[in-house]
VOROKOL-521312 format. One record per residue (C-alpha): residue in three letters; chain; y, z, x. Coordinates in steps of 0.2 Angstrom, whole numbers, padded with zeros to 4 digits, m for minus. Each point is the difference from the previous one (the first is absolute). Layout:
BEGIN
+--------+--------+-------+-------+-------+
: residu : chaine :    c2 :    c3 :    c1 :
+--------+--------+-------+-------+-------+
:    ALA :      A :     Y :     Z :     X :
...
+--------+--------+-------+-------+-------+
end
This chain:
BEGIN
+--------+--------+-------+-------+-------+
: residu : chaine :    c2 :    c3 :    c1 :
+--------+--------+-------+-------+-------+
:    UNK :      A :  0162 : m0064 :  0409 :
:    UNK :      A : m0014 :  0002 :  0014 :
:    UNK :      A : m0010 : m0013 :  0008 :
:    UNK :      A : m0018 : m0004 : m0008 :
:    UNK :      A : m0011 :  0013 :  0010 :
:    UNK :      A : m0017 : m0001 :  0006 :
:    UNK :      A : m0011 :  0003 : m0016 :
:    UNK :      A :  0008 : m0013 : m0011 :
:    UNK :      A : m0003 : m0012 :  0014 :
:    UNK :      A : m0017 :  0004 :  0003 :
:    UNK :      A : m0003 : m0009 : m0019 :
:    UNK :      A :  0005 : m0017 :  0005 :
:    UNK :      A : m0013 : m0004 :  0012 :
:    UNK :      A :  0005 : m0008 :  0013 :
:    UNK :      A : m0003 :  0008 :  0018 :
:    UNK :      A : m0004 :  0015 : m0013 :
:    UNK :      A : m0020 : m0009 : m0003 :
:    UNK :      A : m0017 :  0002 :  0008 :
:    UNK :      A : m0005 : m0010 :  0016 :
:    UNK :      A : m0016 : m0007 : m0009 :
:    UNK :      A : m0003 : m0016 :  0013 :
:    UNK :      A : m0017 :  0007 :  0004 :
:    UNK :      A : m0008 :  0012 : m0011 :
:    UNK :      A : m0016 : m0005 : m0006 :
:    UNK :      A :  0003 :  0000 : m0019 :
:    UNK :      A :  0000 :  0012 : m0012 :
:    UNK :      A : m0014 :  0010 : m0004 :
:    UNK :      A : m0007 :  0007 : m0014 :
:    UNK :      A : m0017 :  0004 : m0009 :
:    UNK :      A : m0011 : m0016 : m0008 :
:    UNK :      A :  0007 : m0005 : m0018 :
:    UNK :      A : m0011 :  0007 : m0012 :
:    UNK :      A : m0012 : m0012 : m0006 :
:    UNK :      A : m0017 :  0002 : m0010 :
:    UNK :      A : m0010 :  0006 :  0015 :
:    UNK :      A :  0011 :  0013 :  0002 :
:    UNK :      A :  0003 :  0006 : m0017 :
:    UNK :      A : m0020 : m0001 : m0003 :
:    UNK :      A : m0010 :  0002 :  0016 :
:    UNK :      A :  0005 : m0003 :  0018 :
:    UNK :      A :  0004 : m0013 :  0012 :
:    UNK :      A : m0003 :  0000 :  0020 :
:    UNK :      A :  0009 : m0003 :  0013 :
:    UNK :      A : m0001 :  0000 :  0019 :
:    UNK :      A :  0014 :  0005 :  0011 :
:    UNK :      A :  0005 : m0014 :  0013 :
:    UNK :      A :  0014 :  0008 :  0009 :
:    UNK :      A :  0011 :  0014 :  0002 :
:    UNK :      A :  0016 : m0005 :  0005 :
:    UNK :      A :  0020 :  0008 :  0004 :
:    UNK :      A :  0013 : m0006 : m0010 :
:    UNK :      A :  0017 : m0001 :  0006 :
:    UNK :      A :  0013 :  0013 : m0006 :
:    UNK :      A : m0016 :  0011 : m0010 :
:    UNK :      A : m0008 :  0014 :  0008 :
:    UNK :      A : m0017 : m0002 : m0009 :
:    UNK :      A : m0012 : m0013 :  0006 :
:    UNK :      A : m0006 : m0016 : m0013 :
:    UNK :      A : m0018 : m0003 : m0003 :
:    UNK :      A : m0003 : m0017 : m0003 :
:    UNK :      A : m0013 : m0001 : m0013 :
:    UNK :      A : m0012 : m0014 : m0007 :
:    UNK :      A : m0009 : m0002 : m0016 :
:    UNK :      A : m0010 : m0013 : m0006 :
:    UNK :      A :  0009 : m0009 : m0014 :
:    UNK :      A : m0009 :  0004 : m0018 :
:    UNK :      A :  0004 : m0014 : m0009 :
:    UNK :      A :  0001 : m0013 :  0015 :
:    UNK :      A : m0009 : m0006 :  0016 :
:    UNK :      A :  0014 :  0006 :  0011 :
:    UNK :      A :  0005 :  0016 :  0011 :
:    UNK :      A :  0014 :  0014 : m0007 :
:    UNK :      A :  0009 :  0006 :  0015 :
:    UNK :      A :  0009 :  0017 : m0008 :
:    UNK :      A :  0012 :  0013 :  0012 :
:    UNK :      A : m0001 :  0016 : m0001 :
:    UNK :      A :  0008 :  0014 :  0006 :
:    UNK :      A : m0014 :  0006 :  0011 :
:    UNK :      A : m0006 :  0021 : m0004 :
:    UNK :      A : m0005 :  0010 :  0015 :
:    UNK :      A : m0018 : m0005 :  0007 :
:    UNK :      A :  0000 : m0018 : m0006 :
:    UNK :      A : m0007 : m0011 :  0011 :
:    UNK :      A : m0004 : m0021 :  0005 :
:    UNK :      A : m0018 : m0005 : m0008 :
:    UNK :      A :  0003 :  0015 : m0015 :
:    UNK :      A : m0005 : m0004 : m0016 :
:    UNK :      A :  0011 :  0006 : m0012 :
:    UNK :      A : m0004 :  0002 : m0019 :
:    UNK :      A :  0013 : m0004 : m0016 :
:    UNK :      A : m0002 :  0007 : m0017 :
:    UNK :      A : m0004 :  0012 : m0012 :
:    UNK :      A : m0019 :  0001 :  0006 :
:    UNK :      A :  0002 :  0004 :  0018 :
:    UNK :      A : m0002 :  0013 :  0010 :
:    UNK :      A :  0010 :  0014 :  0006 :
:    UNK :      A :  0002 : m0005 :  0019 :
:    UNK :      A :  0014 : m0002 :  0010 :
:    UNK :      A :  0008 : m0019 : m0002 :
:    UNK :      A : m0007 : m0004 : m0017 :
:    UNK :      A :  0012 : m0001 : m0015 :
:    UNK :      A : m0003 :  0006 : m0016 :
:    UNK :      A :  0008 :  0009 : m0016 :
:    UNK :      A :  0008 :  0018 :  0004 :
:    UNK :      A : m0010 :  0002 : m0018 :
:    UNK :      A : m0019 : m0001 :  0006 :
:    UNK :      A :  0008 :  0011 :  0016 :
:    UNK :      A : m0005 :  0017 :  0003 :
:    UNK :      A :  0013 :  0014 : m0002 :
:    UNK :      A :  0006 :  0002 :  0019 :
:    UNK :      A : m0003 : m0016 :  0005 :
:    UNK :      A :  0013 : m0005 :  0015 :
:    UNK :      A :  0008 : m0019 : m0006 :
:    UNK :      A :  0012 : m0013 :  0007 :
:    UNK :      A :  0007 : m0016 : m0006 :
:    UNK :      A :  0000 :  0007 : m0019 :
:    UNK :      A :  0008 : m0011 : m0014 :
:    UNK :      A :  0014 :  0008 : m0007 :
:    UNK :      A : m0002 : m0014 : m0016 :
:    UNK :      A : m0019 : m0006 : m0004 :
:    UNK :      A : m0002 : m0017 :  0008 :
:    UNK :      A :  0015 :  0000 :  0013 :
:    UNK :      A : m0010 :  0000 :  0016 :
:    UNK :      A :  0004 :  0016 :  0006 :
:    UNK :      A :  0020 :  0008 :  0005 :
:    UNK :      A : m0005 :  0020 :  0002 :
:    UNK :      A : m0006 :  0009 :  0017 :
:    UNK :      A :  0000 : m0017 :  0012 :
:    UNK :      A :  0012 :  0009 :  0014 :
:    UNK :      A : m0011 :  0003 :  0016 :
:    UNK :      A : m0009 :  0015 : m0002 :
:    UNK :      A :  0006 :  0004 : m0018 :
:    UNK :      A : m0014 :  0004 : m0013 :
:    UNK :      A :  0000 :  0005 : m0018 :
:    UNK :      A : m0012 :  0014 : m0009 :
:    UNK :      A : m0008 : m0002 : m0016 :
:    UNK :      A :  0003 :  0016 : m0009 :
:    UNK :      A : m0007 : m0001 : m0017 :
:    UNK :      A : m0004 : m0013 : m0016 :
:    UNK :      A :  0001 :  0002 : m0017 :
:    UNK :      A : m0014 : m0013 : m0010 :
:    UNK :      A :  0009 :  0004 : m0015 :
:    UNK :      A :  0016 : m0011 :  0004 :
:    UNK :      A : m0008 : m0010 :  0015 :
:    UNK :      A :  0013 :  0008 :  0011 :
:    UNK :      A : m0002 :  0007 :  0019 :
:    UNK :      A :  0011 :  0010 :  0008 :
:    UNK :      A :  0005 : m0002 :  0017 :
:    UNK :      A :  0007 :  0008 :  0017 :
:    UNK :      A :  0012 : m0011 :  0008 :
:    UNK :      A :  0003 :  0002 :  0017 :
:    UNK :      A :  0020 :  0005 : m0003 :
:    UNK :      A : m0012 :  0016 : m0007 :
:    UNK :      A :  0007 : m0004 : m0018 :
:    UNK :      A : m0013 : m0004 : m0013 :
:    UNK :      A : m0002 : m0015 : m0012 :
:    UNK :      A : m0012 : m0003 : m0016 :
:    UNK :      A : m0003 : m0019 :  0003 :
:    UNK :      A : m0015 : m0010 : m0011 :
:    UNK :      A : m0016 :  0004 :  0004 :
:    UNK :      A : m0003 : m0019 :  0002 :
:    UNK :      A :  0011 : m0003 :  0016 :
:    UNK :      A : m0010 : m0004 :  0015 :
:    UNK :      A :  0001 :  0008 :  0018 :
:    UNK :      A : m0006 :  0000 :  0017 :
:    UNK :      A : m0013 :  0015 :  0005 :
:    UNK :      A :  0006 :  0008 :  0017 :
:    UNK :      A :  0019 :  0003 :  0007 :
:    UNK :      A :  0010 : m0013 :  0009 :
:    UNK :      A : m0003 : m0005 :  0017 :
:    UNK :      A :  0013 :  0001 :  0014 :
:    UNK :      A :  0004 :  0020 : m0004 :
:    UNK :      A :  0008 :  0012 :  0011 :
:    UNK :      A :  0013 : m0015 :  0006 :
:    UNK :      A :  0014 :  0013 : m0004 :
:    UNK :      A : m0006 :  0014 :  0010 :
:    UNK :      A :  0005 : m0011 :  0016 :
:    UNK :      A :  0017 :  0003 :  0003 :
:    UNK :      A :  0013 : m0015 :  0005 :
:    UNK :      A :  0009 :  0009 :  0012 :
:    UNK :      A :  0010 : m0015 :  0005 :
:    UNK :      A :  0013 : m0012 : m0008 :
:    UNK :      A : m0011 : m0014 :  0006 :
:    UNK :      A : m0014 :  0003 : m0012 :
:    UNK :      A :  0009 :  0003 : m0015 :
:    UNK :      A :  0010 : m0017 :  0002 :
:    UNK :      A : m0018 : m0010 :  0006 :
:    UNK :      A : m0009 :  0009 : m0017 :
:    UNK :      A :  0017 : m0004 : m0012 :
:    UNK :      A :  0003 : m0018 :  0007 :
:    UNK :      A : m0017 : m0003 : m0009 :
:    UNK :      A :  0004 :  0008 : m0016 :
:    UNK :      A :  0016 : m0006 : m0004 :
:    UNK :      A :  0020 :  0005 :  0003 :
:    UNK :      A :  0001 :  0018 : m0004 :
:    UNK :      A :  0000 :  0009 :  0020 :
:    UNK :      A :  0010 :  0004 :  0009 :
:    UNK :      A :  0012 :  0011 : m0017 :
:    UNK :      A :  0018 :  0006 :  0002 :
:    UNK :      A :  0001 :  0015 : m0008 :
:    UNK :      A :  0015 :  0001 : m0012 :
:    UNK :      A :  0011 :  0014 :  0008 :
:    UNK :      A :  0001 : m0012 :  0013 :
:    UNK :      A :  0009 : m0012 : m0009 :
:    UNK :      A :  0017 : m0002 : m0005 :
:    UNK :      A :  0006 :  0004 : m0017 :
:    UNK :      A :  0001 : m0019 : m0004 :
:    UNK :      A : m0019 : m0002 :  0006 :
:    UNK :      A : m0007 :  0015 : m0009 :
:    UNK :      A :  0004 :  0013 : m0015 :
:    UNK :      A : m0006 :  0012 :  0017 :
:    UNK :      A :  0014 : m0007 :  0013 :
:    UNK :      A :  0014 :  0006 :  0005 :
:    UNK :      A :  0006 :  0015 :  0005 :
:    UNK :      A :  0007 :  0011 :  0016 :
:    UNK :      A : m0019 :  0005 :  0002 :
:    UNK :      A : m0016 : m0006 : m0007 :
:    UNK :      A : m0004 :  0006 : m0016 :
:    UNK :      A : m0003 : m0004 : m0016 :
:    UNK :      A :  0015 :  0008 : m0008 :
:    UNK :      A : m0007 :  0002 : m0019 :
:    UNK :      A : m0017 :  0001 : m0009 :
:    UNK :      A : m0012 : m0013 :  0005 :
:    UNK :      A : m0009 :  0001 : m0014 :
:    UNK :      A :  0005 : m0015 : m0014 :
:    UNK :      A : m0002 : m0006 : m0017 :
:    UNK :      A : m0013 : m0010 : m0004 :
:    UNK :      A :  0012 : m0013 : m0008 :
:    UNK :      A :  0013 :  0000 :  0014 :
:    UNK :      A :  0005 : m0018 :  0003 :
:    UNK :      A : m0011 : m0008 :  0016 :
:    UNK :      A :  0015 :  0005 :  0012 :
:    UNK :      A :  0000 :  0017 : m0004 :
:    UNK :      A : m0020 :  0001 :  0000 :
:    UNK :      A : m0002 :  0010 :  0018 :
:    UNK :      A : m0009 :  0017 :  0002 :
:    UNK :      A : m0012 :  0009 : m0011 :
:    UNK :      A : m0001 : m0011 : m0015 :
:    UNK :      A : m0001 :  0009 : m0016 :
:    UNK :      A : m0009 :  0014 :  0008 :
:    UNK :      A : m0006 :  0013 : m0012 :
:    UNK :      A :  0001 :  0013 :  0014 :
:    UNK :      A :  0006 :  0002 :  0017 :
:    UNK :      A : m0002 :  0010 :  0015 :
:    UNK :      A : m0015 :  0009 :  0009 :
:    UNK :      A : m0016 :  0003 : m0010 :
:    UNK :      A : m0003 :  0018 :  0001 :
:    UNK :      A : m0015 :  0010 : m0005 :
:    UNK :      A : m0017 : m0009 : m0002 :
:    UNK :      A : m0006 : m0014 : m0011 :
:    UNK :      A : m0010 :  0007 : m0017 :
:    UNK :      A : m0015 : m0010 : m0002 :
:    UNK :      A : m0008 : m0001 : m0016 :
:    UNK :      A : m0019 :  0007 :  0001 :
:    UNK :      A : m0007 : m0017 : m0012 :
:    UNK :      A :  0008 : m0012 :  0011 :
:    UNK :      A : m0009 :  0005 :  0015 :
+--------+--------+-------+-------+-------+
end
């Protein structure tokens, strides 16, 4: 029987969870209230600020409290040309302007999003990487549904109700920099959490790894497995309806443009 390898560990925590000393919370649109659902609420933008292990800034937002004399402070993941003293609108009446958030229903087809709900009313999980963005591409009144271009380039017919952010996230192009040196991957992981620096399975002895072993390194059988293989044998291309290269050019359907 082999060792417990690296993936089956990675499940009890442990070293294996995020270093979350200090982020700055988790942010996510306002929850839905009647202002919202009916007209619009304002809010000014105090700060723009980094947060650790995220490569998109945080907009620290405040809005007066509707119902009491007090102040709302909301964060946000900040959309590209955000700035301090911005006023930011929320709701179903407001304007098509970069920062505000509204329904992807009252949305023009085209319009570029971030920060979409996935479910109406949880604040906001699609499109919130730096520089990612999804597309509305069409609505159908009939069943109140919108469809959606993600940024993975896969589309999704989501509620027409869900909320997003007008405008792409801010902090793009981070990727287009390379790392170039071991130093910088280490420095941008040990904020993340335990997944860098990763020993490659051929590496490993058979003991270690369904890949070790061996006079060279290789894998020595298909690396594709079943999608109901026990957790120790769950290495390589899970369940993968195809492998290899991807030849020849990707059909696009002429309504989904």
């Amino acid at each position: 029987m082999g060792r417990v390898i690296r993936a089956q560990r990675k499940g009890a925590g442990s070293v294996f969870v995020a270093n979350t000393k200090h982020r700055k919370g988790k942010p996510g649109l306002r929850a839905v209230d009647y202002a919202e659902r009916h007209g619009y609420i304002k809010g000014v933008i105090r700060d723009v600020i980094h947060d650790p292990g995220r490569g998109a800034p945080l907009a620290v937002v405040h809005f007066r409290d509707p119902y009491r004399y007090k102040i709302k402070k909301e964060l946000f993941v900040a959309a590209e040309g955000m700035h301090t003293g911005q006023f930011i609108y929320c709701g179903k009446k407001s304007q098509i302007t970069i920062g505000n958030v509204m329904p992807i229903g009252n949305m023009p087809e085209g319009t570029i999003v971030c920060n979409l709900e996935e479910k109406t009313g949880d604040r906001g999980k699609l499109a919130r990487a730096s520089g990612n963005y999804a597309t509305v591409i069409a609505h159908n009144p009939d069943t109140h549904k919108t469809r959606v271009k993600l940024p993975s380039g896969c589309k999704k017919v989501i509620p027409s109700a869900n909320r997003a952010m007008i405008g792409l996230v801010a902090g793009g192009g981070r990727i287009d920099k390379p790392i170039l040196k071991a130093g910088r991957a280490y420095h941008k992981y040990k904020v993340k959490r335990n997944c860098w620096p990763k020993v490659r399975g051929v590496a490993m002895n058979p003991v270690e790894h369904p890949h070790g072993g061996g006079n060279h390194q290789h894998i020595g059988k298909a690396s594709t497995v079943w999608r109901g293989a026990s957790a120790g044998k769950k290495i390589g291309l899970i369940a993968a309806r195809r492998t290899g290269r991807i030849r020849g050019g990707k059909v696009v359907n002429k309504d989904d443009k």
